[in-house]
N, C-alpha and C positions, 0 to 999 in steps of 0.2 A: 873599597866602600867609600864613599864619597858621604863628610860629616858634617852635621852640622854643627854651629858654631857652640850649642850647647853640649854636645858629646862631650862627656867626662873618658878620659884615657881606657877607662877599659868598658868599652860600650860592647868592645865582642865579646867579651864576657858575659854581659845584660844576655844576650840575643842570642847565643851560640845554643845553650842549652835548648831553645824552639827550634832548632835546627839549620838556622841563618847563615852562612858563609860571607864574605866579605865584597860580595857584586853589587847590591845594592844602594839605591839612593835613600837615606834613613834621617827621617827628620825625627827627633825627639823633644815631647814635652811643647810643641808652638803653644804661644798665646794663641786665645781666640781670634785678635786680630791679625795673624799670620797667617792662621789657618783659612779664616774666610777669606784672603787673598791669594794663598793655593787653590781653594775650592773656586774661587772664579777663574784664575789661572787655568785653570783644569775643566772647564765649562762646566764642574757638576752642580750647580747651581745659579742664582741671580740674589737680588738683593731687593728686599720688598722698601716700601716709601719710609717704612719703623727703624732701616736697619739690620732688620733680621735674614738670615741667610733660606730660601728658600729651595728645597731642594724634591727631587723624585727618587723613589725607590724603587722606580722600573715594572720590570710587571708583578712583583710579590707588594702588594700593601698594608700586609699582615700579615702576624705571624701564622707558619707554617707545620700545625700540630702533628700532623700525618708528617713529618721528616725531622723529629725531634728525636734523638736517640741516645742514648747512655750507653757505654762499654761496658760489657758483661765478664766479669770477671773474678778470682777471689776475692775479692774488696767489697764488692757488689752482687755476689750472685744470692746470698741470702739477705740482705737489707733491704734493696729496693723495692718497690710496688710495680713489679713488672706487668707488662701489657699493652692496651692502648695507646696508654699517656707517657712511660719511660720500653720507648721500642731497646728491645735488647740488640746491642751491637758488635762487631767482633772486632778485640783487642787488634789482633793482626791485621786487619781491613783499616781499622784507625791509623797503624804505624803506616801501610801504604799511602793512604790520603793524607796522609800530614805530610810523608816525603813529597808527594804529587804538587801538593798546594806551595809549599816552601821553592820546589823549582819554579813552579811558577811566576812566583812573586821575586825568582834571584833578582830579575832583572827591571821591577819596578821600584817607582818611585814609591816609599812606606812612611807610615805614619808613626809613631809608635808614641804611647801614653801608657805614664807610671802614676795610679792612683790607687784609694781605697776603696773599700766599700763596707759600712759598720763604723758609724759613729762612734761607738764606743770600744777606745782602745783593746777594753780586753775582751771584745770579739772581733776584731776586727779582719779582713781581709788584702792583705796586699795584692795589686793587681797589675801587670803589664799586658797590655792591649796592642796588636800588631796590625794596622788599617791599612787598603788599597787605596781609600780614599779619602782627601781631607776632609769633608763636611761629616764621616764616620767618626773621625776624630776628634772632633769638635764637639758631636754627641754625646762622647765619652766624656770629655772635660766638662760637660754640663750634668752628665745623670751621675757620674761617678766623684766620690768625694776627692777634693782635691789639695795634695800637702802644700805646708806652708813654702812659701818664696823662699828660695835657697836650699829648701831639705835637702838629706840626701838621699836620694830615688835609687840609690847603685843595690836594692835591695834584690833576696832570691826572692820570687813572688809566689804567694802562698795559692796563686791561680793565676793563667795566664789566657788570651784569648786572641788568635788568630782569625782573622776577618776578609774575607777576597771575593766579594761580591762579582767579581766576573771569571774565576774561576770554578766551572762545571764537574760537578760529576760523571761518571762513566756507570751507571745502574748495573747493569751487569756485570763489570767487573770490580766496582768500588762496593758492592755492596748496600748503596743506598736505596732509596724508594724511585727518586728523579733525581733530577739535576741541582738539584737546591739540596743544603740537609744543614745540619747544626746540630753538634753531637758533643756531649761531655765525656771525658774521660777523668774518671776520681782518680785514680793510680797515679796514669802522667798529670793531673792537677791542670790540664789544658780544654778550651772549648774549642773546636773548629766548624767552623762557619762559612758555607761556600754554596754560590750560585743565587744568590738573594740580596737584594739592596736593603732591605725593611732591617733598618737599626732597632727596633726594642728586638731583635735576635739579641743582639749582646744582653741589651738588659737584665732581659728575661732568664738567659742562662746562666748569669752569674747568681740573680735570683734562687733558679732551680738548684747550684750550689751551694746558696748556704740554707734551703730550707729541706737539706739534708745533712749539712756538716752542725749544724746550730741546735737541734732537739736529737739529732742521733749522738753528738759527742759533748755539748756543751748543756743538755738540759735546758734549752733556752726554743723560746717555742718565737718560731717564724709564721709569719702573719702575712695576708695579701691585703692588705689594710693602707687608710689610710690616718691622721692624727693631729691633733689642734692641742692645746694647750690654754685657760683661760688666765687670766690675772694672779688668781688666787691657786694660781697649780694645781686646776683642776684637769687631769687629761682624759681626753674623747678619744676614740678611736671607733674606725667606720670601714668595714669590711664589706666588698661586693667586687661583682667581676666589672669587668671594662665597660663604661657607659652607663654605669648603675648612678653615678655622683660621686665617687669617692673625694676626686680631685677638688671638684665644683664647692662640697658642703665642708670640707678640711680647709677650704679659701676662707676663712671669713676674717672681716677685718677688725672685729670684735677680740679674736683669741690668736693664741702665739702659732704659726703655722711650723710645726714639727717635721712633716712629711707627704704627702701624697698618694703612695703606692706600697711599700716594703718595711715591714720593719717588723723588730726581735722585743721579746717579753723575757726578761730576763730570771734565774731566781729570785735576784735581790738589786738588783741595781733599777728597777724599772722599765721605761719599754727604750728604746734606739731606732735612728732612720739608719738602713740600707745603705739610703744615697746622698746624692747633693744637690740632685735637684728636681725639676717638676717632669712628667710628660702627659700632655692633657691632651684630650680631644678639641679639635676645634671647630669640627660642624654647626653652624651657624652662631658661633661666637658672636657677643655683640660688648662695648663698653659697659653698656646699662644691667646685662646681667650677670656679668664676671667682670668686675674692672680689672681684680688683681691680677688674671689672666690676661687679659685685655693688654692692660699697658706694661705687663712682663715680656711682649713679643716686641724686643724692640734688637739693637746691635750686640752682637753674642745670642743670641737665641735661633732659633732651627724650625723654619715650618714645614712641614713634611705633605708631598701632594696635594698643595692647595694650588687655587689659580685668582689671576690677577683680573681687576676689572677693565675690559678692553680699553685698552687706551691708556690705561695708569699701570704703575706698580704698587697699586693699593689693593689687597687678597680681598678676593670676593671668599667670606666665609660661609656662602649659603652652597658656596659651587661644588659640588656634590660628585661630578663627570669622571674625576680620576677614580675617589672612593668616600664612601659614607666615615671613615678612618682617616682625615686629616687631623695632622696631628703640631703639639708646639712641642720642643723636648730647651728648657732653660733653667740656668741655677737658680736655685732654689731661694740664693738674696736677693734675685729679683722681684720676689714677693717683699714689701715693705717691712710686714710682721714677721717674718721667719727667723725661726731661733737656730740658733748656732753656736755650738755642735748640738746637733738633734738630736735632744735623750730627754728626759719625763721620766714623770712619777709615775707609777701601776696606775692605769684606769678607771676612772668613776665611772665612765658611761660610755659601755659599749655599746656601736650601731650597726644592726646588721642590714643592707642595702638590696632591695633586688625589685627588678625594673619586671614588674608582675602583668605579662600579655592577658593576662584573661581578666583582672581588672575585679579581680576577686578579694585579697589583703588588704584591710585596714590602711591607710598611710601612717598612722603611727600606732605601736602595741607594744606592750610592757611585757618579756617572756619570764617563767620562773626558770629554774637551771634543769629541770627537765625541757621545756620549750626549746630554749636558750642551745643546748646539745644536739635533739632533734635536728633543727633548724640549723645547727651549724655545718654537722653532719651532710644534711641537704644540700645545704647551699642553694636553692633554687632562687633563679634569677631568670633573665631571656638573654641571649647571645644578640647583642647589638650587629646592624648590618656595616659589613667590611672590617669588622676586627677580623675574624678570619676568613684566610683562602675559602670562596665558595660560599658564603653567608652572605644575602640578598637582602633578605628581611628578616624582622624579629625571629626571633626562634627560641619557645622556652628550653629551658636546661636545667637538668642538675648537677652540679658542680661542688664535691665535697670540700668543705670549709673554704667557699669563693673561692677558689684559687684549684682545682685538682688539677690542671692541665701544669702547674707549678711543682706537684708536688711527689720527690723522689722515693719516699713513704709511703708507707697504707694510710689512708687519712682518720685512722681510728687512734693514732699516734698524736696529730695534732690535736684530734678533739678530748683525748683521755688529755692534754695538754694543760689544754684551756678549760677544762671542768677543773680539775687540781687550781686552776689560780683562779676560777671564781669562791673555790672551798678556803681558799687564803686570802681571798680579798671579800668578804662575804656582803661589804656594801656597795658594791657592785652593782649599778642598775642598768639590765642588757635590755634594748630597743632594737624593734622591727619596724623599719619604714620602706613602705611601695613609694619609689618615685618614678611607678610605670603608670597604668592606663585605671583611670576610672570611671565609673557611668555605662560603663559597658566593658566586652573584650576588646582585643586592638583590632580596628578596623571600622567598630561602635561608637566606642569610650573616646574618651582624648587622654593623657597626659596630666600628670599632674603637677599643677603651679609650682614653679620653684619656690615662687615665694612663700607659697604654703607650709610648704616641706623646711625651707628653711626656719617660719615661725614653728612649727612643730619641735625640731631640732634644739631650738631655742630654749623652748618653755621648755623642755627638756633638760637640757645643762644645769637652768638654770633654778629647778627645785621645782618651779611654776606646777607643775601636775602631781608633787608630791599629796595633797588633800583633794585632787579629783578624784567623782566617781569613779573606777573604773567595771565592766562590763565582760565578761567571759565571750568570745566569739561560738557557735555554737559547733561549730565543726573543727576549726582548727585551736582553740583554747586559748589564745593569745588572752592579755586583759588591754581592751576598749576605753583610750579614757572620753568620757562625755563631754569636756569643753577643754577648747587649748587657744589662748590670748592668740588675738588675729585670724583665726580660721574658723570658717563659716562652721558651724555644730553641724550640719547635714552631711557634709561630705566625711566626719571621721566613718560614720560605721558604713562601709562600701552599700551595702544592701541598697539605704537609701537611695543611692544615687543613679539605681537602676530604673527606668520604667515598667519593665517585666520584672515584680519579684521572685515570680515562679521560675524565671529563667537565670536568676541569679542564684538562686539555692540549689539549681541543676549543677550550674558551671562550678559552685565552689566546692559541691559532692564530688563532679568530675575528677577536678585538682587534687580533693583530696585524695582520691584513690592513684592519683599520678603519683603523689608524695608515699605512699602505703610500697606501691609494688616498686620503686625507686629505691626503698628501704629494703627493700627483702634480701640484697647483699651483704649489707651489713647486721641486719639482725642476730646472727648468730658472735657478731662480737660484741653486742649490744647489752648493758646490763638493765634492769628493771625501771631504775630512773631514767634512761635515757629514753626506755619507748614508751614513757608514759608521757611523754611530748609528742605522741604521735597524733595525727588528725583523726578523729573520729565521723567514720565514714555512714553513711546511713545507708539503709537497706530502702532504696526506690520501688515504689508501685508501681 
């Protein structure tokens, strides 16, 4: 095994346990400027005019939910939320593919990074991550928490993640779906991930790890959220699936940036980031509406299937060609405001987020903790185009508590969760914002103002609508407030902004009956206050 200059003496020790022999070329721990000197070394990338390491992920440009699978086993066979979202997979099939993937890689050049994941010491996660490729590993040094200079990394890792984006499956005899897969194993404490370049695979799985180790053993409730912090330790936190704003409305440079995407609700210690750093969308990014994104894409940062303006190495961010899922993935200090280590107080003001195709929702609504559970429950939002394999164009969804394609649980687990800490945080004020399409459905309607969204957000934090009217919706219940500092009165309550009202009280009957029989699964785990947040659907002529 050929070592590098950082190898501490018993590195075979580190490695052996994932099943490593002593053939490989093993680089541990590069700075980022090392690594983006192997990744160009290694053509998997170029280098944009900022600095930043550009790179492709081949033909997968999103994650791959149809080849997501968990090992089925004593550990697992009665915990999980088996089905769809945790495909059940077989123990001995994993031990084959893991021997399969380790030959493989005897004889490559490896990457390997020792981090954390869980801000806060006593949840925290130890991680070693084994990469094919350097710009994979660089990802990891950016999304995953990283120890201080000098630690000592020689730890056993509480999870470990194997990665070889160019080693394939064998479908019929590995057991897989295709040639791509990304599978957990609780028992062996390992992810393996093979045939797919699209790095939020690791993210996501260690993700799907702890929002089954964190509320099934720690009591501590795992969130797909995102989290700001104000001056006065006030913390927000902002829940939706991919594309909804998490990222976007957690940027402000007003409040302390906590985190972006992952993070745990503690009994008592407050809430924690996941990670260590940002991974944003960056379809038509511009300076003007995201600076802090904006000017976070610079040397050490990762932009994923974007393309350059002919003739420059300056990224055309409107360029759409590879996928509507361009992406940045950079630490989290490269935001100005971002606090370090990511932990906060319990919540003042939670926001649930969902990018609303039919252009029905309120952009801002006040739920009570029936609403608030319903709605969580829900999760209804629209699937953004090219977050996943096969997704073109908007597409509504329901998606229990944002996040169910995350979550190795019944999602009745998370929301009995999160009712228990609105009933101990009882000042608690939970907000509904569309920052989808209004004036019509999508294809009618347009998109609503960031800026908008963001003064609503605002008045929000900041007490500003505590003495507004607020207004009962008449189908779905939310409360309506009638004036919010900077935003036109017309647009809160969506109706107006219809020309057909007749056609707008069709569409949101519609909806509501989509959210009714959406619900019918859970209903029977459902107690009295939770479906009394349900939409009331009317009986059409």
């Amino acid at each position: 095994m050929q070592k590098d200059s950082r190898f501490a003496a018993n590195i075979h020790n580190r490695l052996q346990p994932l099943g490593f022999n002593e053939t490989a070329t093993v680089h541990l721990n590069l700075t980022p400027a090392e690594l983006v000197e192997h990744a160009l070394r290694n053509q998997e990338g170029s280098l944009t005019d900022t600095g930043a390491l550009m790179a492709d992920t081949g033909k997968f440009t999103g994650r791959s939910p149809k080849d997501r699978f968990v090992v089925r086993d004593a550990n697992t066979a009665d915990s999980v939320w088996w089905g769809d979202i945790n495909i059940p997979f077989d123990a001995d099939k994993f031990d084959q593919l893991h021997q399969k993937m380790v030959a493989y890689l005897a004889d490559k050049e490896l990457y390997v990074r020792e981090a954390y994941a869980g801000a806060n010491p006593d949840y925290q996660l130890k991680l070693r991550v084994v990469n094919e490729q350097a710009w994979h590993n660089l990802f990891c040094y950016n999304m995953f928490l990283r120890p201080a200079n000098g630690a000592d990394t020689s730890w056993t890792p509480d999870f470990s993640i194997i990665c070889a984006p160019g080693f394939e499956a064998d479908p019929a005899v590995d057991g897989t779906r295709q040639t791509n897969f990304a599978i957990i194993n609780f028992t062996k404490k390992m992810i393996l991930i093979g045939g797919t370049g699209y790095a939020g695979e690791m993210k996501k799985g260690i993700f799907g790890v702890l929002n089954y180790l964190l509320p099934h053993e720690h009591n501590t409730l795992s969130m797909h959220c995102s989290a700001n912090v104000g001056k006065q330790g006030d913390t927000a936190i902002f829940f939706g699936l991919s594309g909804t704003g998490k990222t976007t409305l957690s940027a402000d440079p007003n409040r302390g940036l906590i985190g972006d995407d992952e993070h745990g609700w503690t009994p008592d210690a407050g809430i924690f980031n996941f990670e260590g750093g940002c991974y944003a969308k960056v379809i038509d990014l511009s300076k003007e509406k995201e600076p802090e994104i904006y000017d976070a894409i610079r040397f050490g940062s990762i932009v994923e299937n974007t393309r350059f303006i002919p003739g420059t190495h300056t990224v055309d961010y409107a360029n759409k060609s590879v996928t509507e899922n361009t992406r940045t993935a950079y630490p989290i200090d490269f935001i100005p405001n971002a606090i370090e280590p990511g932990v906060a107080n319990a919540p003042k003001n939670i926001f649930f987020l969902t990018a609303d195709a039919f252009g029905v929702i309120p952009p801002i609504s006040k739920l009570d903790k029936s609403h608030a559970m319903y709605l969580f429950m829900s999760g209804y939002t629209a699937k953004v185009a090219g977050t996943e394999m096969g997704v073109t164009e908007p597409q509504t969804t329901f998606s229990a508590c944002f996040g169910a394609v995350f979550l190795p649980l019944h999602p009745t687990k998370y929301a009995e969760m999160l009712g228990q800490k609105m009933d101990e945080n009882p000042d608690i004020n939970v907000w509904l914002i569309n920052t989808g399409w209004t004036g019509g459905s999508y294809g009618t309607g347009h998109r609503m103002k960031l800026p908008y969204t963001r003064a609503m957000i605002t008045a929000a934090l900041n007490g500003q609508l505590d003495e507004v009217k607020f207004t009962k919706h008449p189908i779905f219940g939310m409360e309506v407030p009638g004036a919010v500092p900077g935003v036109p009165t017309e647009i809160l309550d969506p109706r107006n902004t219809w020309a057909d009202k007749d056609a707008y009280d069709h569409t949101a009957n519609s909806l509501a009956e989509k959210f009714v029989e959406n619900f019918k699964k859970y209903a029977q785990f459902a107690n009295e206050e939770i479906m009394a947040g349900a939409p009331r659907v009317a009986v059409e002529a």
